[in-house]
Structures are given as C-alpha cells and as structure tokens.
C-alpha positions, 0 to 999 in steps of 0.5 A, spaced: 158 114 777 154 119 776 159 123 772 159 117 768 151 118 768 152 126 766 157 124 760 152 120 757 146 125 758 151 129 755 152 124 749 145 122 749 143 130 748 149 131 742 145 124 739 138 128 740 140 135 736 144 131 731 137 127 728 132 132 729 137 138 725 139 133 719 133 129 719 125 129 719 124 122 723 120 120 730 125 122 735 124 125 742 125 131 743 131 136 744 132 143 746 131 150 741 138 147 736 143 152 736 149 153 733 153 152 739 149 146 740 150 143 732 157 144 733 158 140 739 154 134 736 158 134 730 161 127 732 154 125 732 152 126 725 155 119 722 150 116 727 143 120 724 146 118 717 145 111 719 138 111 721 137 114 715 140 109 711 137 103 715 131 106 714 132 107 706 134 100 706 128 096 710 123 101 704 128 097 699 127 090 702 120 090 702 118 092 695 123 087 692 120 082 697 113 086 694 115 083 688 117 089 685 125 090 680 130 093 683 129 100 680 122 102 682 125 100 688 131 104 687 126 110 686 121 108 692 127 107 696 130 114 694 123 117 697 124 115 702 130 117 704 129 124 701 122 125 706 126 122 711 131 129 710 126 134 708 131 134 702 136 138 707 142 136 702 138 135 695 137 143 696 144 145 698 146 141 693 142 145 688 143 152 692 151 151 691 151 149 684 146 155 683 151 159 686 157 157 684 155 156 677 151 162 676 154 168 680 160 172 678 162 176 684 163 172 691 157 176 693 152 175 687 154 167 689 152 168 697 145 171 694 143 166 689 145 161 694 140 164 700 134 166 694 129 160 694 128 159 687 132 153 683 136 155 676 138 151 671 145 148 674 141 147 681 135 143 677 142 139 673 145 137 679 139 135 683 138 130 676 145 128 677 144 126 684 137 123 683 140 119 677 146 117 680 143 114 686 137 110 683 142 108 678 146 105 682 143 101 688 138 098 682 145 095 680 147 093 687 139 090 686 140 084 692 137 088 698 143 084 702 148 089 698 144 095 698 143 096 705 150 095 708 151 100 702 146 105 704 148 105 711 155 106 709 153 112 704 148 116 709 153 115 715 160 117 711 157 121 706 155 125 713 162 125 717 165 129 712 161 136 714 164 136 720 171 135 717 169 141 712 166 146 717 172 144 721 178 145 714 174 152 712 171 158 715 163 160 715 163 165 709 158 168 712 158 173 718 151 171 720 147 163 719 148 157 722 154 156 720 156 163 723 153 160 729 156 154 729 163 156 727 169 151 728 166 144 731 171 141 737 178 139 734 175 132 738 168 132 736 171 132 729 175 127 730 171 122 732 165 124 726 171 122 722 173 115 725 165 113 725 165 114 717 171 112 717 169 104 721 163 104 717 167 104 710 170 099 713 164 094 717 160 095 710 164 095 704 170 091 707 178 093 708 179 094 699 173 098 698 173 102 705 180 104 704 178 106 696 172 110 699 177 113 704 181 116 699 175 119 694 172 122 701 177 125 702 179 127 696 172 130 695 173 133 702 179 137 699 177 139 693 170 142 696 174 145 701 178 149 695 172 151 691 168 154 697 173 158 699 175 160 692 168 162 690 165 165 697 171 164 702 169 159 706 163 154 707 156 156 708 150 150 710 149 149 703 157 147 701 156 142 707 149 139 704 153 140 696 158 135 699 154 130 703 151 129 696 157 127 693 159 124 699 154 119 698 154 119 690 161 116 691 161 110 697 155 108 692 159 108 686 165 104 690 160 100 693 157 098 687 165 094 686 161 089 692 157 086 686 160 079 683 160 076 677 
C-alpha cells in the first residue's frame, strides 16, 4: 500500500510541474521546475492542455448564453485561453518563424529566436494562428461542439511536444531544452496515447483517427525542418507545434458541424 501511495505522489507531483510549467492557472504549489523534472512529467502534459481547454470552453458557453455571437465569443474565448498560458506557445510560435524564416545560418537562427523582439514572419504567423482558431470555433458556434473541440485541440495539440523532444535533440548546448533532454521512452508513450484517447473520446473513431494522422504528419515534418534548420529542437520549436497542432484538431473538428 504505500508503494502504491509514493507512485501516486509521484504522479501527482509529475501532474503539479506539468501545469504550472505550461500554464498560469491556480494549482498548488510545486518544487523549483527543472529540467529533470519536465522531462519526467511529459506524459502529464496532455492532461495541463485539458484544464486549459476546459477552461476556454466554460469562457465560451457563457458568453453565448450572454447573448453574445459566436465570434466575439470565439475572441473572449481565445483570451481566455492565452492568459491561461501567458502566451507560452503563441511567443515560440512567433520566435520559430522569426528564426526560421529570417536567419541565414544555423546560428544567426538560434539568435533571432532567443532575442525578445517580434519581426515581420512572427507578427504573420501569431496573426494566422489568432485568425484560424477564432474562425473556426465561431464556425463550431454551439458550445456543445466547441467544448469537446477545445478539449481535444489543447490535450492533443500538447501530447506532440514530448513526441517531438523525443524524435529531435536539443539544438542548443544550454536552456531548458538541454536540461530536459530526451524525456522517458514511457512517459512519452503514455503523453501520446492520452492524445491519442482524447482524439477519440471528443472527435469521434473518423474524425480522431483523421486527426491522428495530420498530428503526426505535423510531428514529422517539424521534426525535419527543426533539424534542418538549427539541428534540433528548441522550447520554441515545441510551442511552434503545439500551435499547429491545435490549428489542426480545430479545423478537423470543424467536420462535427451537420448540415
């Protein structure tokens, strides 16, 4: 009984690093995160992309039942989502296309992608992303489809980061990404088939395995531009997918609306 007791302490502890190292919500309190740390609780990522989701999805069910239309709703409830995050994958999002699209050497890359600043292909694809989401749960519209869709969008969107830090090594000889380096074989395993069951549960068999497909289809293709580009992954990379992930169960979710 109380090996049982320490493996859900453990787990519970893995759960705590997991949410307050990818998001901004109310959660009690962790130890200092550290790479180590992260690494380990990869497989608890999917479920720190669920209360995110949850959370978008109670923004949007209230302001329709405010009164107000799908699309300021659709604003209020990507808001939402972002302060829930602190923009953590919006701004390695906009990093990796500042880097990828503006450097010339694999060095000049990494440096555009550390500097703070925000230039012309990182200010574009913020605006994709923005435009895409919005537009597409104001489409979904009924806040019975938008909530499985979000759910399944932040949870599985989030299970493809340990895939990636798992298929590609750190580019960089120092940052978390360094210090994490490649997560547990199982812990991945298990961030995957989280993603995987969520697809299922919220999309349905069709639509999940459709979105099974795309994930991992974006999984490689970041994979082999990563490390193109800058030999590996950085934490940016990881938030750059983790946007497209999410763009795409959106957009396959959008197959839920009838008529």
């Amino acid at each position: 009984m109380a090996i049982d007791q320490a493996w859900f302490s453990d787990r519970f502890d893995d759960l705590k690093a997991s949410v307050a190292f990818l998001t901004r919500l109310p959660f009690p309190r962790t130890e200092p995160i550290t790479g180590a740390g992260i690494a380990r609780a990869v497989w608890a990522i999917p479920i720190a992309g669920i209360l995110v989701g949850l959370f978008g999805a109670l923004v949007f069910m209230l302001a329709r039942r405010a009164g107000l239309p799908a699309w300021p709703g659709a604003a209020l409830t990507l808001a939402a989502t972002l302060a829930a995050t602190g923009c953590l994958h919006e701004d390695g999002l906009a990093d990796t296309a500042d880097g990828f699209g503006g450097g010339r050497t694999r060095q000049q890359k990494l440096d555009i992608m550390r500097d703070s600043r925000t230039g012309a292909y990182g200010v574009c694809a913020l605006a994709l992303s923005i435009l895409l989401r919005a537009s597409a749960l104001a489409s979904l519209s009924d806040p019975a489809l938008v909530a499985p869709a979000l759910i399944a969008a932040h949870g599985a969107g989030r299970a493809t980061m340990p895939v990636l830090m798992f298929l590609a090594p750190p580019a960089r000889a120092d940052g978390l990404s360094y210090d994490m380096g490649r997560p547990p074989r199982d812990s991945v395993a298990a961030a995957a088939v989280l993603g995987i069951v969520l697809l299922a549960i919220c999309l349905g068999p069709a639509l999940g395995l459709a979105a099974i497909v795309l994930l991992g289809a974006a999984i490689a293709a970041m994979a082999w531009l990563s490390v193109t580009q800058i030999d590996g992954q950085t934490g940016d990379v990881l938030g750059a997918l983790e946007q497209i992930s999410e763009i795409i169960v959106l957009l396959v979710a959008l197959r839920l609306v009838r008529g």
